[in-house]
C-alpha positions in Angstrom: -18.6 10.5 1.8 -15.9 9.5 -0.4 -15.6 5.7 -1.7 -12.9 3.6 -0.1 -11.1 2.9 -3.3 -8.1 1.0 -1.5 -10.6 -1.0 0.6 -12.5 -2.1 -2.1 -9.2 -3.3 -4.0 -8.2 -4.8 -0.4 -11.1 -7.2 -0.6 -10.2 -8.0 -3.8 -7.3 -9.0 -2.7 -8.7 -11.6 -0.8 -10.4 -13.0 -3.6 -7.5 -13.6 -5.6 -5.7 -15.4 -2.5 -5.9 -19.0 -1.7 -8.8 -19.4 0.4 -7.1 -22.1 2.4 -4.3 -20.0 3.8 -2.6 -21.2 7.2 -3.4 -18.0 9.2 0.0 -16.8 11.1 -0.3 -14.1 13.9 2.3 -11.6 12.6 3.7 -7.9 14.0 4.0 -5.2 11.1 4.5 -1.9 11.6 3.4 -1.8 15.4 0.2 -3.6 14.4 -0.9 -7.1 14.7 -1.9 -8.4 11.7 -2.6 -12.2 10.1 -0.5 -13.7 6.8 -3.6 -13.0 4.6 -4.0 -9.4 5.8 -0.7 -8.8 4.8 -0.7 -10.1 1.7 -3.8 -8.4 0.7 -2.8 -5.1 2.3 0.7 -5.3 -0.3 -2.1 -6.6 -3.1 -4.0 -3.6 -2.6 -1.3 -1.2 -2.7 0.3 -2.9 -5.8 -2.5 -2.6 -7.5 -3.5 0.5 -6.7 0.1 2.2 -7.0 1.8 0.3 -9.9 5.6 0.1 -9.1 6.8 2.7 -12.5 3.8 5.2 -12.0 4.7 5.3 -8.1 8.5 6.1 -8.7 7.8 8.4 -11.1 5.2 10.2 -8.8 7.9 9.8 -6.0 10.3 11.7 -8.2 8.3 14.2 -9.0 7.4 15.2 -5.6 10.8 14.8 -4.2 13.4 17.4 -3.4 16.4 17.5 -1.7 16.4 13.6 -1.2 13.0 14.3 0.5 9.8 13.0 -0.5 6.4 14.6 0.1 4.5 11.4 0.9 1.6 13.8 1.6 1.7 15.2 -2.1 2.0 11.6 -3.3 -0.6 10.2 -1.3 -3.2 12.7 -2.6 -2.1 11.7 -6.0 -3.2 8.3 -5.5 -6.3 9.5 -3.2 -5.2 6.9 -0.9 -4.1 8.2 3.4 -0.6 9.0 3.8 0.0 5.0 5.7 -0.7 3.5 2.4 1.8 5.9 0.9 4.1 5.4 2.8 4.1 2.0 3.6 3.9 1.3 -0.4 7.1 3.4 -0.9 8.4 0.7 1.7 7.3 -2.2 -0.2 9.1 -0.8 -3.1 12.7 -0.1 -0.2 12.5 3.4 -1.8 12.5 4.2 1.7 
């Protein structure tokens, strides 16, 4: 059983957020998800995937002008999703 890494840092993420936040009902990437969740999700993978050592693993992994998110994913141990959506959060795609 391998140790949710990204989760852990997740609920981290909610440590470092206000505690008082105004929760908003939001729809991101076909799910439903609260303000905080957000935030925390994009804390998680920031954290997790710092913005140089992500490009760089991007590059590396990249032919063509096409990424294997799969490659880069198992660089960072986290799912493919979390790849992915970090590489959005970054508009590299």
């Amino acid at each position: 059983h391998r140790f949710d890494t990204l989760g852990f840092i997740h609920e981290l993420g909610h440590i470092v957020q206000k505690e008082d936040m105004i929760i908003n009902q939001i729809v991101w990437d076909g799910r439903t998800q609260n303000l905080e969740e957000l935030r925390v999700d994009i804390f998680a993978r920031s954290f997790w995937m710092p913005k140089k050592c992500f490009e760089s693993v991007v590059t590396q992994n990249s032919c063509c002008g096409k990424c294997d998110v799969d490659a880069v994913a198992n660089y960072f141990s986290v799912d493919y999703v979390d790849a992915f959506l970090r590489g959005k959060d970054l508009c590299i795609w």
